[in-house]
C-alpha positions in Angstrom: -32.8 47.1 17.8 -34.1 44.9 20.4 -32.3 42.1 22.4 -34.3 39.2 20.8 -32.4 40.8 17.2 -29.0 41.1 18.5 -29.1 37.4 20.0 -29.8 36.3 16.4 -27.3 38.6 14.8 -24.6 37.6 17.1 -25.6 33.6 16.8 -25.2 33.9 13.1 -21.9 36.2 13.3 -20.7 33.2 15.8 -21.1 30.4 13.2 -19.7 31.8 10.6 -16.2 32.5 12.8 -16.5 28.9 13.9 -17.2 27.0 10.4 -13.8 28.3 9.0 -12.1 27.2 12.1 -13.8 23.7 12.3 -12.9 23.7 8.7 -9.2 24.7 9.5 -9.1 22.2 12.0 -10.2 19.5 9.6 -7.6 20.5 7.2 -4.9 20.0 9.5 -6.2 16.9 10.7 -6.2 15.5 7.7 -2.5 16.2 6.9 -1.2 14.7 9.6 0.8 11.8 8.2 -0.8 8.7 10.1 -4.3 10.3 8.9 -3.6 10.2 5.8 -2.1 6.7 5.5 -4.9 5.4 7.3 -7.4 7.3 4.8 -5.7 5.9 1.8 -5.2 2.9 2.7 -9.1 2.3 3.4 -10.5 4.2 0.5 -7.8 1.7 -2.1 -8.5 -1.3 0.0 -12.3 -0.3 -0.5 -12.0 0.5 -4.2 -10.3 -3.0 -4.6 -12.8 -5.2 -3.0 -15.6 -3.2 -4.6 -14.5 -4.4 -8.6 -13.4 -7.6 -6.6 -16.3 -8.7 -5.0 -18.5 -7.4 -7.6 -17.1 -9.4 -10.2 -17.0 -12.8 -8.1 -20.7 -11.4 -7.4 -21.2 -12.0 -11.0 -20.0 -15.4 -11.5 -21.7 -16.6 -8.8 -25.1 -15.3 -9.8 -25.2 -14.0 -13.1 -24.2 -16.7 -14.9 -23.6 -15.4 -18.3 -22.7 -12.4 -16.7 -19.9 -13.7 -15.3 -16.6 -16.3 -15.3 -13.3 -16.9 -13.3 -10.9 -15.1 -15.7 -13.7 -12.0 -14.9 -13.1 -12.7 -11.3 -9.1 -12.6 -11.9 -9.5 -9.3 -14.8 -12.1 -7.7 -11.3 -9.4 -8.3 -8.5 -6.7 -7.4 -10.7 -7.7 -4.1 -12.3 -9.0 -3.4 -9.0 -5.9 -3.8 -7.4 -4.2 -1.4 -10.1 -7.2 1.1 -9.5 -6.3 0.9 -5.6 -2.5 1.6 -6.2 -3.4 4.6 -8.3 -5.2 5.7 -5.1 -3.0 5.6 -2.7 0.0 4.8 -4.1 2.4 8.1 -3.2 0.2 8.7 -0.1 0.8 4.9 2.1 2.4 2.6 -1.1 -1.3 1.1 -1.2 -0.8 -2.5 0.5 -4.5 -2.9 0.5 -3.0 -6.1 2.5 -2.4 -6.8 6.0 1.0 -9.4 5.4 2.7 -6.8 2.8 2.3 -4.2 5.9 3.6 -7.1 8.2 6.3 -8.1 5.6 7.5 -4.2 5.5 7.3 -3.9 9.1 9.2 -7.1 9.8 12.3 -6.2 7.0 12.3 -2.6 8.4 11.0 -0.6 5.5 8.6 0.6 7.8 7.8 1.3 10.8 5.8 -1.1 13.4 3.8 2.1 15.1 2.5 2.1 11.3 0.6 -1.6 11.4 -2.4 -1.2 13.5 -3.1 2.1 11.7 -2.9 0.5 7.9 -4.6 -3.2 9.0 -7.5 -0.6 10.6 -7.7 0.9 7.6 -7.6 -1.7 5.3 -9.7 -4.1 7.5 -12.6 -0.9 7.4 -12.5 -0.7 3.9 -12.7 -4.5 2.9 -15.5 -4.7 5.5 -17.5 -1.7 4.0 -16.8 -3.1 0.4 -18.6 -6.6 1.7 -21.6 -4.6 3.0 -21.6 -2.6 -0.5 -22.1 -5.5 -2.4 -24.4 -7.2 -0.3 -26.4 -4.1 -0.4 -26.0 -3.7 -4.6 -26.5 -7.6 -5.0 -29.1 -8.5 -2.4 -32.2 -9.4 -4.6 -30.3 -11.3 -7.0 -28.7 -13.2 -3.5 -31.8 -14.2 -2.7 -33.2 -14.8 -5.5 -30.6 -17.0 -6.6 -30.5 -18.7 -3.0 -34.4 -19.0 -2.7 -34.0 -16.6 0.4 -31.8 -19.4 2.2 -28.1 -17.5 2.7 -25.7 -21.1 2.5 -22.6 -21.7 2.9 -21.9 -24.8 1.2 -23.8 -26.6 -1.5 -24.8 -25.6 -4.8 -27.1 -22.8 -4.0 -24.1 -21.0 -1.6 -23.6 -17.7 -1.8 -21.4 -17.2 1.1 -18.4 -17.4 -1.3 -19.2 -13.6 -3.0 -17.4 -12.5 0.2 -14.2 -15.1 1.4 -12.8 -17.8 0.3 -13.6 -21.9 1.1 -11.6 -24.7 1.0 -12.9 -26.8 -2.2 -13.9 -30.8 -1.7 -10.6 -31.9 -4.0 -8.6 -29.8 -1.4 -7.4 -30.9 2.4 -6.6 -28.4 5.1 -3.2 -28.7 5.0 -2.4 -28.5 0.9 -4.5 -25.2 1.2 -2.3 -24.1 3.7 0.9 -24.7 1.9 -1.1 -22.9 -1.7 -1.6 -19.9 0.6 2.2 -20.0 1.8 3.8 -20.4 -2.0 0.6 -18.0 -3.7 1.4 -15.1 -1.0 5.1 -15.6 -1.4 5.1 -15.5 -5.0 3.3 -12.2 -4.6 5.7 -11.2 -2.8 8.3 -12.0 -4.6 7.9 -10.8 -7.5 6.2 -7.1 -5.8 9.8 -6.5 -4.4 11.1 -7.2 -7.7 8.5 -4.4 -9.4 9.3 -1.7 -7.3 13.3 -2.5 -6.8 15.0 0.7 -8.4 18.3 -1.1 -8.4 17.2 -4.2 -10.5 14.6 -3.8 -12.9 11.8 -2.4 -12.0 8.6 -1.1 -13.8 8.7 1.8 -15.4 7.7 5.0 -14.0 3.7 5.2 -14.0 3.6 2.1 -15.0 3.7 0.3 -11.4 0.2 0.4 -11.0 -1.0 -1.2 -13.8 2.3 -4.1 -13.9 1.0 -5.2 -10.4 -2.0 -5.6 -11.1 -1.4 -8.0 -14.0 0.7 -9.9 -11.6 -2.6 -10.2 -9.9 -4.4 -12.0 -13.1 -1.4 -14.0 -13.7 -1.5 -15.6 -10.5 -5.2 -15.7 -10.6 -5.0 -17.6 -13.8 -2.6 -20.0 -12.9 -2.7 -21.0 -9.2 -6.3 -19.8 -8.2 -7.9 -22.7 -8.3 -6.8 -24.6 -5.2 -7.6 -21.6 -2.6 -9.5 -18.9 -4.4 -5.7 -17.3 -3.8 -6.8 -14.8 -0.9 -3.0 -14.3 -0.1 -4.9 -11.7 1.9 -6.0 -11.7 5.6 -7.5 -7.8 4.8 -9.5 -9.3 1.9 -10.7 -12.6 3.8 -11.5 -11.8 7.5 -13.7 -8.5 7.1 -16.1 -9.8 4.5 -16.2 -13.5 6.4 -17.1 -11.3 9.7 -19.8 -9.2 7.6 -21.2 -12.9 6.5 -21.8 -13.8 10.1 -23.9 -10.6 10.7 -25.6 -10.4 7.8 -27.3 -13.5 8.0 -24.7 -16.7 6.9 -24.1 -17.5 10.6 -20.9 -19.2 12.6 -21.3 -21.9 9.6 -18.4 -19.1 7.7 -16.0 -19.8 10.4 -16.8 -23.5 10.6 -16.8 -24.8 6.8 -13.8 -27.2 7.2 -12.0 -25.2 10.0 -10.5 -23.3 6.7 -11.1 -19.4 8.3 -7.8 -19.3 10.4 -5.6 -20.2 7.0 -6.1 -17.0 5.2 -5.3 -15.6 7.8 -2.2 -16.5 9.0 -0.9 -18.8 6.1 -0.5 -15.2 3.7 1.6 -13.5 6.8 4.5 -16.7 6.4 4.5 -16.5 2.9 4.5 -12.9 2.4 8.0 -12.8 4.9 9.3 -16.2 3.1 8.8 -14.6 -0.3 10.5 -11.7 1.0 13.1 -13.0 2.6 13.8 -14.7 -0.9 14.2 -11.7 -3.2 16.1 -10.1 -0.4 18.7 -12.7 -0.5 18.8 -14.4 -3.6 18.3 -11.4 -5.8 19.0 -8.2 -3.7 22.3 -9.1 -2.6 23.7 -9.9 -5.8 22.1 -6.4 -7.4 25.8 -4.3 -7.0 24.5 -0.9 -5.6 25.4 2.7 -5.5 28.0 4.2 -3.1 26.3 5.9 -0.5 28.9 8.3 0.5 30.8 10.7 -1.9 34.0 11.6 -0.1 36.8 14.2 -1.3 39.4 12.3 -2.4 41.6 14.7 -3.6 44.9 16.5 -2.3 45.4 19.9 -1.7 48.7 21.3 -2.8 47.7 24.6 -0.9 45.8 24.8 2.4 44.5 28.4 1.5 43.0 27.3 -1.6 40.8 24.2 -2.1 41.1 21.8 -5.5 37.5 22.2 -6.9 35.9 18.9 -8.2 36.1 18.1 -11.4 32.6 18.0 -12.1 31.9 21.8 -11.2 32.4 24.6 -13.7 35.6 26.4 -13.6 35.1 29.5 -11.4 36.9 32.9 -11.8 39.7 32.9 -9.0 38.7 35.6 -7.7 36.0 33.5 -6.2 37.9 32.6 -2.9 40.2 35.2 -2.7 38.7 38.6 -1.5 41.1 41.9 -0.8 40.8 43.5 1.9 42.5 46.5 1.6 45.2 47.8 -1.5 46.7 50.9 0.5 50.3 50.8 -0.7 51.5 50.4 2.5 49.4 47.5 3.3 49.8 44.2 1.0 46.5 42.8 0.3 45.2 40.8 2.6 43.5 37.0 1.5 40.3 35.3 3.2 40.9 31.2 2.9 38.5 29.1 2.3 38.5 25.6 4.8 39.0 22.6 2.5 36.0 20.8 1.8 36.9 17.9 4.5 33.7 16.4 5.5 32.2 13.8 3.3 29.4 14.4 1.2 26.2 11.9 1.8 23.7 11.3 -0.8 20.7 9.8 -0.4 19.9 6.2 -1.7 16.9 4.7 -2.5 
């Protein structure tokens, strides 16, 4: 065997040590809690904007092909699809004010924001340029190759939301507010295991009929982004791909899905925190041992347990007939016991 053949031999022999452990490696990576929030929270914010886009994609240019309750029916069904996703993994947001609303009530914590608006903001972004991509002919067909932003050949509206002519600044502002809050409102009330909530596996596809309802009903003012995750990236990926600064200038609206759906999401909140939560009568946390002991040596067993031989805390030691039996007590059960509440 020559040198040339044992350099080979050995090159191969190395690469197959080092896939496993680059595979190993990967594996472990990916377990690692923030990983995997951040993973599912971009794949279901993807998956979401994906029917979402695609079916305001539709109405836009496909005329037939396409209406506003399809547009509500896309976002909505999407939005069930997305908690499916991710739903046991990060609770599937797939929005940057419910993140900012759990942060700010202490359900979560804040070292957990940047890592689920990353994600989500990376998905809704990579869902834009999807569309674009899937879409592109019929964009500028429909357009005559001129990508507008207002007027009746605009097309800038597939990806974020515009303030309509009936509407001023200011009454958008306050539709965001009540629309998020209302979200909010009624998410908390869902997913509350002390009230009412959905039933179990059912979650998914409840929220995201509370999606269509407030589509169908308050949509019309805003486009009901109630969704800075769902408005910014796709508004950013307008500007590159060939809309221009006219996305952020269109009646100053840009900044008000933005910030509008952060207030609302903490007012409606707030709300169902204090209004409806506090009136819910919950659990005892704490179990405590409120019974007497007529014997120090020998605990009073709960009530609940099944009635064990005696012989269970009393051990001999020895039954020489000189010596008397000797007994091993048990300590009383004296600390409290905690269960866990959710």
């Amino acid at each position: 065997m020559d040198q040339s053949d044992r350099k080979r031999r050995s090159t191969r022999s190395s690469k197959m040590v080092s896939s496993p452990t680059v595979i190993t490696r990967m594996q472990a990576i990916m377990q690692k809690e923030m990983v995997r929030e951040f993973l599912a929270e971009f794949i279901s914010t993807y998956v979401m904007m994906v029917f979402g886009l695609g079916s305001v994609a539709h109405m836009v240019l496909g005329g037939k092909f396409g209406s506003f309750l399809g547009v509500n029916l896309g976002f909505g069904f999407g939005v069930t699809m997305g908690v499916h996703m991710a739903g046991n993994i990060s609770g599937a947001h797939m929005n940057a004010a419910l993140t900012f609303t759990n942060c700010a009530l202490g359900h979560m914590s804040w070292k957990k924001f940047p890592v689920y608006v990353l994600g989500q903001f990376l998905g809704s972004f990579l869902a834009a340029a999807t569309i674009y991509c899937l879409f592109y002919s019929a964009i500028i067909e429909f357009s005559g190759g001129h990508l507008t932003v207002t007027g009746p050949l605009a097309t800038a509206s597939i990806f974020a939301t515009y303030l309509p002519d009936h509407s001023t600044l200011w009454r958008g502002f306050l539709d965001e507010v009540l629309v998020t809050g209302m979200l909010q409102l009624c998410l908390f009330a869902i997913t509350d295991k002390e009230n009412n909530p959905a039933l179990q596996g059912t979650q998914a596809l409840v929220i995201g009929i509370l999606i269509i309802v407030i589509g169908v009903s308050l949509g019309m003012n805003t486009g009901y982004a109630m969704n800075p995750s769902r408005d910014l990236p796709p508004r950013f990926f307008t500007y590159i791909a060939g809309w221009g600064v006219q996305v952020f200038r269109a009646r100053d609206w840009w900044w008000v899905p933005v910030v509008a759906p952060f207030l609302g999401a903490y007012l409606g909140g707030i709300i169902y925190l204090v209004f409806i939560g506090s009136t819910i009568p919950r659990r005892p946390q704490i179990l405590e041992d409120s019974m007497m002991y007529e014997d120090r040596r020998i605990p009073v067993l709960s009530k609940t347990m099944p009635n064990p031989p005696v012989t269970s805390s009393i051990t001999p030691v020895s039954v020489s007939p000189i010596n008397r039996p000797s007994v091993r007590t048990v300590p009383p059960l004296s600390d409290p016991i905690h269960l866990e509440h959710f």
